[in-house]
C-alpha positions in Angstrom: -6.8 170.5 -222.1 -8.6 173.4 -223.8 -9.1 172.0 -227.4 -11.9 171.6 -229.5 -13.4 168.6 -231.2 -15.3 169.1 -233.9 -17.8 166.8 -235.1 -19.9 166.3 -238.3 -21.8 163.6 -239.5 -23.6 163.1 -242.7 -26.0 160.2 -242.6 -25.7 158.3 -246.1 -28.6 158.9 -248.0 -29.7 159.5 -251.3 -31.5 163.1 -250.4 -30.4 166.2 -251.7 -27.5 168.2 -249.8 -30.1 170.6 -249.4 -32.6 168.5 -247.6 -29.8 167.1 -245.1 -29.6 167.9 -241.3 -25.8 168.6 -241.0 -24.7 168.4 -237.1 -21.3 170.0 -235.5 -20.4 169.2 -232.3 -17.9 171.1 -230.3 -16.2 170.2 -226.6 -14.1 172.2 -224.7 -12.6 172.7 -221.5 -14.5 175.5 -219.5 -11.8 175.2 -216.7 -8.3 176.2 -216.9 -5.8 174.9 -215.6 -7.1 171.4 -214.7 -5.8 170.2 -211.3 -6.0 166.4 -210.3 -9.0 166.3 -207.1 -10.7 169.8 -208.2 -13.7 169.7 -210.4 -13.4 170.7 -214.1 -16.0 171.4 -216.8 -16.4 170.3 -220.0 -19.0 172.4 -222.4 -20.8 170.9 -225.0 -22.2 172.6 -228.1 -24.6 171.2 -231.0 -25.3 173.0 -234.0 -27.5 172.1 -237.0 -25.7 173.3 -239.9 -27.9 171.9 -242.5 -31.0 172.3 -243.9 -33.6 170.0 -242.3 -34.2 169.0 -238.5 -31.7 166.6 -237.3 -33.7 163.7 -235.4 -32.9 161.1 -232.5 -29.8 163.0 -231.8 -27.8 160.9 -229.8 -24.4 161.8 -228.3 -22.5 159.4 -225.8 -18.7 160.5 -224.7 -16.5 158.3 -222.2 -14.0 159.4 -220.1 -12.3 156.6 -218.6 -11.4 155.7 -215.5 -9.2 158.4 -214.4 -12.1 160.3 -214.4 -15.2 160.5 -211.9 -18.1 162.3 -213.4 -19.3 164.7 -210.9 -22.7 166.1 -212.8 -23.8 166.3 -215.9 -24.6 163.6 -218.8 -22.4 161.0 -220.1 -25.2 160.4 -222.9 -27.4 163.5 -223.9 -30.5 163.0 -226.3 -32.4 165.1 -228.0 -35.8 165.0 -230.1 -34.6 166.9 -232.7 -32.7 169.8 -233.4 -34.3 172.4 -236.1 -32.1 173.6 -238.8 -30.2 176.5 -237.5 -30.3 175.8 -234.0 -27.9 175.0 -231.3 -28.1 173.3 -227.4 -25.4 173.1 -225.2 -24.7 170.9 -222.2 -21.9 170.6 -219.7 -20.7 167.8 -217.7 -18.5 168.4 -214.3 -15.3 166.0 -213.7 -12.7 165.6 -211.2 -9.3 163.8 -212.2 -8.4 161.1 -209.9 -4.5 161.6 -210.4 -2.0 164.1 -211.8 -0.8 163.3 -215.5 -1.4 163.6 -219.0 -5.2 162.4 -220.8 -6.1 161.8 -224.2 -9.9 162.3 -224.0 -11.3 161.8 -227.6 -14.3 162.8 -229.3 -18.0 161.9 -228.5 -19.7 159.0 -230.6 -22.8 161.3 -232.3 -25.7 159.7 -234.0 -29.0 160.9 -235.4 -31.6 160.3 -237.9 -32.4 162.7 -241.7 -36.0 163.0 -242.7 -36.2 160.4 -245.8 -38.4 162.2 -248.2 
């Protein structure tokens, strides 16, 4: 279940490429092999790819309910995230039974400056 999700999302605007906050989100599997009753981590990564400070980042993932978080956030905000920056996050799970999991990609929202 090591794979990595990508992210981007450009807020529709009018403003310049140049002037846009431009955010990438990666999540992976920190633990190999993943074993059903045994914690497992999942890293998070944000990066500002753009040119102005992303604002009100919101990101929100779900896991379902074959999964019991352990630690960690489900929903991780930030003030803002200057251009050129990154954060990272991890949230702890334990599978409640063997088998095979589609987890999908994080819901990520955040504001652009507007002038």
């Amino acid at each position: 279940i090591s794979a990595l999700q990508l992210a981007s999302a450009v807020p529709s605007s009018a403003l310049d490429a140049t002037q846009r906050s431009l955010l990438f989100v990666s999540k992976l599997s920190a633990t190999e092999p993943v074993v059903a009753g045994r914690n497992f981590t999942i890293d998070y990564a944000v990066y500002n790819g753009g040119q102005a400070a992303a604002g009100d980042v919101r990101i929100v993932d779900s896991y379902g309910v074959d999964f019991e978080v352990v630690d960690g956030p489900i929903e991780q905000t930030y003030a803002s995230i200057a251009p050129g920056a990154s954060e990272t996050y991890h949230v702890t799970l334990v599978p409640r039974r063997a088998g095979l999991f589609d987890l999908v990609g994080a819901v990520v929202d955040y504001t652009c400056p507007t002038s």
